[in-house]
C-alpha positions as CSV (number, residue, x, y, z in Angstrom):
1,X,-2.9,33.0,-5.1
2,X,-3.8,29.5,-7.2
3,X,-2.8,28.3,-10.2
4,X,-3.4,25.0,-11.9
5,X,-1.0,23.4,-14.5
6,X,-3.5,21.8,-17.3
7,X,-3.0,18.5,-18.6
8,X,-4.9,16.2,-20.4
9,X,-5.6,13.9,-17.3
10,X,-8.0,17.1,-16.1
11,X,-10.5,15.6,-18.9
12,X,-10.5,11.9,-17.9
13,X,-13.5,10.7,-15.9
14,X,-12.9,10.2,-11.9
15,X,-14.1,6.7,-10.5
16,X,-16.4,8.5,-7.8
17,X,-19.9,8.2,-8.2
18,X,-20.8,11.3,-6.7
19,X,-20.0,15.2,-7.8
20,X,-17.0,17.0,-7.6
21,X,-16.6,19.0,-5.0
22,X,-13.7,21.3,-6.7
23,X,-13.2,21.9,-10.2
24,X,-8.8,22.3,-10.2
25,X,-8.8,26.3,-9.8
26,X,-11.2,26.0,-7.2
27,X,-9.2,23.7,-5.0
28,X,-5.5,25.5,-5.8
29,X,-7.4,28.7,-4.6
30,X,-8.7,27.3,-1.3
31,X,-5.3,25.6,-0.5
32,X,-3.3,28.9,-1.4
33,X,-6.0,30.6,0.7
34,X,-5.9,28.0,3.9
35,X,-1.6,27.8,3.6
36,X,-0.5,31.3,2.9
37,X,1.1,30.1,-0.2
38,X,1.5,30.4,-3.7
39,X,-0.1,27.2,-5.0
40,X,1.2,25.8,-8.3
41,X,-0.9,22.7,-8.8
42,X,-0.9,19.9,-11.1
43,X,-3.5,16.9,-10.9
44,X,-2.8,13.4,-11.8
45,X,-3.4,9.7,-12.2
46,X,0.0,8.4,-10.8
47,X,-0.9,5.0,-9.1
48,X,2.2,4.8,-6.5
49,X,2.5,8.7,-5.6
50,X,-0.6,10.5,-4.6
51,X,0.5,13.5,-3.1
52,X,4.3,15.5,-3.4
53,X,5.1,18.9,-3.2
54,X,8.3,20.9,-3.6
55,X,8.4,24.4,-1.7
56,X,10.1,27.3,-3.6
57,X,10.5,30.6,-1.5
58,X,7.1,31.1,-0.3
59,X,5.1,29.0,-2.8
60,X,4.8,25.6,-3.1
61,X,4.5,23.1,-6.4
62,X,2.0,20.7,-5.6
63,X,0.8,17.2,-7.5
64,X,-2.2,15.6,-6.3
65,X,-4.4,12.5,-7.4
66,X,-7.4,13.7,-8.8
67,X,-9.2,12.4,-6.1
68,X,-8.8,15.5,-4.3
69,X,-11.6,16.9,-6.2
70,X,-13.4,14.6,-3.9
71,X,-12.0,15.7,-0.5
72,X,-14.0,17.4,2.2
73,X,-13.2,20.8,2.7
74,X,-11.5,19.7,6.5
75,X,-9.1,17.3,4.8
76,X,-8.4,20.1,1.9
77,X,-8.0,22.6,5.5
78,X,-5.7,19.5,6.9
79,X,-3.5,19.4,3.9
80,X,-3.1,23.2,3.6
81,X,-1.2,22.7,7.3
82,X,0.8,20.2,5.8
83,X,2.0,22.7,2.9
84,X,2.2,25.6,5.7
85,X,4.5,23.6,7.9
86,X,8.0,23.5,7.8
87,X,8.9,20.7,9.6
88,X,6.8,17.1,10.4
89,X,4.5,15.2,7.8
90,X,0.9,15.3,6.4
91,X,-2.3,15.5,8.8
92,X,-3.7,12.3,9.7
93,X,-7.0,13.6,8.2
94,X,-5.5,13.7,4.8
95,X,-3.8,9.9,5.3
96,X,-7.3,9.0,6.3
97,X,-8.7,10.6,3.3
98,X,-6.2,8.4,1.6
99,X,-6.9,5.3,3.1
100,X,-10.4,5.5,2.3
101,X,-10.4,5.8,-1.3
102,X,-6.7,4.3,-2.5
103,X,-9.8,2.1,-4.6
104,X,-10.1,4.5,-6.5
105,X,-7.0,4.9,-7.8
106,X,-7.2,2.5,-10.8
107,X,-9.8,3.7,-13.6
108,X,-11.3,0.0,-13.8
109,X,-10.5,-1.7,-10.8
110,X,-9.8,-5.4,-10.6
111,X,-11.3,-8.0,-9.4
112,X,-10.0,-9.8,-6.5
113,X,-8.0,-13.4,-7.3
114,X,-9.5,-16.7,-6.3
115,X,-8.8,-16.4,-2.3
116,X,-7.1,-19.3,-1.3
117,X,-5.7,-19.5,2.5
118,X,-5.8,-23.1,3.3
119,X,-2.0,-24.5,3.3
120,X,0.0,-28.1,3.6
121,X,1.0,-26.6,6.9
122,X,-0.4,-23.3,7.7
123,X,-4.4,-21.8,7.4
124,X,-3.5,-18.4,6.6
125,X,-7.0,-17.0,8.0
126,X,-6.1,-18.6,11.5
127,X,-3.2,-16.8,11.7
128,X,-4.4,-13.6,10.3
129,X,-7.9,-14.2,12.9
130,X,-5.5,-14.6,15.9
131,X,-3.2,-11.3,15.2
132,X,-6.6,-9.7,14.2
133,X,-7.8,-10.2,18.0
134,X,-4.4,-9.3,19.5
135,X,-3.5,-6.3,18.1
136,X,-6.5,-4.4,16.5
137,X,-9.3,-5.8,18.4
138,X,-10.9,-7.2,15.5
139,X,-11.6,-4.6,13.7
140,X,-9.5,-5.7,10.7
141,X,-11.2,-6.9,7.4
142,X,-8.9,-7.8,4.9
143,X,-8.9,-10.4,2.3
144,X,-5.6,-12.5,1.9
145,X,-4.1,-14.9,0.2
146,X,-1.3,-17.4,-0.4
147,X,0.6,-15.8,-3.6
148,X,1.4,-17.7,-6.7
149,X,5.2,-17.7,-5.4
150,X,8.9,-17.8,-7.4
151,X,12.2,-16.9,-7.1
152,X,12.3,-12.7,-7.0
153,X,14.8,-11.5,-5.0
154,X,14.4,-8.5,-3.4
155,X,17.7,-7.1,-1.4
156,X,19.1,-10.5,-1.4
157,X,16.0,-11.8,-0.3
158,X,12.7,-12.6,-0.7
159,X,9.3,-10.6,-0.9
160,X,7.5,-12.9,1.6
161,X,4.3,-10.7,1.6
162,X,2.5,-7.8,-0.2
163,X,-0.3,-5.8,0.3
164,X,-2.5,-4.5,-2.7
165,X,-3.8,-0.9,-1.4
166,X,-6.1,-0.5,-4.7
167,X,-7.5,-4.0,-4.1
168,X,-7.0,-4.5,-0.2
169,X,-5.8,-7.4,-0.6
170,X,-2.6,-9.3,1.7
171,X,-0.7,-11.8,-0.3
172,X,2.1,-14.5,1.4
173,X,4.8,-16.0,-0.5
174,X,4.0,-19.7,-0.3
175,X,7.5,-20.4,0.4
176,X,6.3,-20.4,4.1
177,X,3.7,-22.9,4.0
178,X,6.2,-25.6,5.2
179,X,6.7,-27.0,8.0
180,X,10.5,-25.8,8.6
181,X,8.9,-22.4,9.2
182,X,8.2,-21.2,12.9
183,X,4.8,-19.9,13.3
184,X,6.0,-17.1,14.8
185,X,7.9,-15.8,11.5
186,X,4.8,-16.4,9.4
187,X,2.7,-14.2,12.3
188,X,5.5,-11.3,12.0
189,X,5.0,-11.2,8.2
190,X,1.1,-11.5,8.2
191,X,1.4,-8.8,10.8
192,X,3.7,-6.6,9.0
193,X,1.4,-6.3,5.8
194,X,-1.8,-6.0,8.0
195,X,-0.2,-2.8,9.4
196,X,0.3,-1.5,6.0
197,X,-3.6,-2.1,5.6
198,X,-4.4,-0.6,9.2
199,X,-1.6,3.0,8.7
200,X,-1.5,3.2,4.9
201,X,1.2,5.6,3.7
202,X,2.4,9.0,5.3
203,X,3.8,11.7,3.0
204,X,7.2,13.1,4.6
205,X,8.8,16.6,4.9
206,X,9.6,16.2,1.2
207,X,6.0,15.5,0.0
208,X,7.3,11.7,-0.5
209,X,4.7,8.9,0.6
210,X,6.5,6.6,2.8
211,X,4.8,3.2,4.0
212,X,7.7,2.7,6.8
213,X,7.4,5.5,8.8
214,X,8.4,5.4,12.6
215,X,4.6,5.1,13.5
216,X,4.9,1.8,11.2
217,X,8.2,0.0,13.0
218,X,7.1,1.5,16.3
219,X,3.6,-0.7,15.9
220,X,5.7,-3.7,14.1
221,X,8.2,-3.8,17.2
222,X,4.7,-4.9,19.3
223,X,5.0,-8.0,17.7
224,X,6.4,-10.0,20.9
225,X,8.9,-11.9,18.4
226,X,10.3,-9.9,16.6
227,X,13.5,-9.8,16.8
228,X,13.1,-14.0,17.1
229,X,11.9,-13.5,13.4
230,X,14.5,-11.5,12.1
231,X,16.9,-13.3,13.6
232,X,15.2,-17.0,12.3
233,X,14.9,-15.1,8.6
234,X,18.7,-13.9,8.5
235,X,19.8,-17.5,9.8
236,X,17.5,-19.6,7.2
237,X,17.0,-16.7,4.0
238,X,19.1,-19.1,2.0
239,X,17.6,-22.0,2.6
240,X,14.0,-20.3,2.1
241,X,15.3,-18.7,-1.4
242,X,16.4,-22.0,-2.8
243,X,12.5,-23.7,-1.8
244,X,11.1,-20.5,-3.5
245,X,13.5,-21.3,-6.7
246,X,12.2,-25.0,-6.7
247,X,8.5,-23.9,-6.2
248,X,9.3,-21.2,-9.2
249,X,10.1,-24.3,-11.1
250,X,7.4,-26.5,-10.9
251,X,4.8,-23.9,-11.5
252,X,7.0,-23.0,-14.6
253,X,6.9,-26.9,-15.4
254,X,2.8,-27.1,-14.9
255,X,2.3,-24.1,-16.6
256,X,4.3,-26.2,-19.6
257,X,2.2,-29.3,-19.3
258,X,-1.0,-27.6,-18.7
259,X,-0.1,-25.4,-22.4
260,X,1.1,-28.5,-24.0
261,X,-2.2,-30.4,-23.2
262,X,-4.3,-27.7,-24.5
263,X,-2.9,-27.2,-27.4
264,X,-2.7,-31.6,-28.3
265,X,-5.8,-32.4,-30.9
């Protein structure tokens, strides 16, 4: 009921140290087997989407990392559901599965940047200890970071943190290391990306992996502030993207000196 489309990313080496459990046939087989359905699959190294699908009639055409030669035959069983189902979104086994090895995603990983959390204003690893001990009994451990910083915009705004999934890594736009900035708006963004850590994504009806699902804002909204730190953001963004413009510049200037005192004999 498998089939497998070939390509040459079936030859290049998997960053796992241990044995395939699958070769590609093997694994269309099993999920046409556990689904019901005609299985058309395609393995790949695409970073940002690990798994889609597409039904037609009563097959399905299915892309998958090629970390799914790795999976455990129950999280190979829990993604079979997700092709069988009509409605609803991917088995929490096969997020987990996910979760666990989005490390692997990169052929030579990186190496995590210098870790720097100590601010003017703000010690990032306070704040991420305290919401660490609120809301996930401690169980979080995740490296973060204050980020180089600049002027992107993003929607009119301003990307005031990231999280790296590949190197697990939380990043905050320095722009709110100052001392304008509640410290209840810098909690609701620290918190924000350490939920992206703690759910990872969740693929949708459509095979689509979506970070903010309703699980993810129904967990943000327990942040006590929230709406106090949307509110503070919409009533300061411009403010906050004019200090992120300035900080853009004189890392842009030091960047200049630093070159031009290199390069003087």
């Amino acid at each position: 009921m498998g089939s497998v489309s070939r390509s040459r990313a079936l030859q290049l080496p998997l960053p796992f140290e241990e044995v395939p459990l699958w070769d590609a046939t093997t694994l269309a087989d099993a999920l046409a087997r556990e689904s019901g359905r005609r299985v058309d699959l395609t393995l790949t190294e695409n970073r940002s989407v690990l798994v889609s699908f597409r039904r037609k009639g009563s097959g399905v055409s299915l892309r998958l990392h090629r970390m799914f030669l790795h999976a455990p035959a129950p999280v190979v069983r829990a993604l079979a559901r997700s092709l069988r189902r009509t409605k609803g979104c991917a088995d929490s086994e096969v997020r987990r599965f996910l979760n666990e090895n989005l490390h692997r995603v990169r052929k030579l990983p990186r190496a995590l940047p210098p870790l720097v959390t100590a601010g003017a204003f703000y010690d990032l690893r306070r704040v991420f200890d305290g919401l660490n001990g609120r809301f996930f009994h401690g169980s979080l451990k995740v490296p973060l970071t204050w980020g180089r910083g600049g002027g992107r915009a993003r929607r009119g705004g301003l990307t005031f943190g990231s999280y790296d999934p590949v190197l697990g890594l939380i990043r905050i736009h320095p722009v709110l290391d100052r001392r304008e900035v509640p410290i209840y708006f810098l909690e609701s963004v620290v918190y924000h990306e350490m939920l992206h850590h703690h759910l990872g994504g969740i693929p949708d009806r459509a095979g689509r992996t979506v970070y903010h699902s309703r699980v993810f804002r129904e967990a943000e909204s327990r942040y006590p502030l929230q709406r106090e730190a949307l509110a503070w953001e919409k009533e300061n963004l411009k403010t906050l993207l004019e200090a992120s413009q300035e900080l853009d510049r004189r890392r842009r200037a030091g960047s200049r000196r630093s070159r031009r005192a290199l390069a003087a004999p």
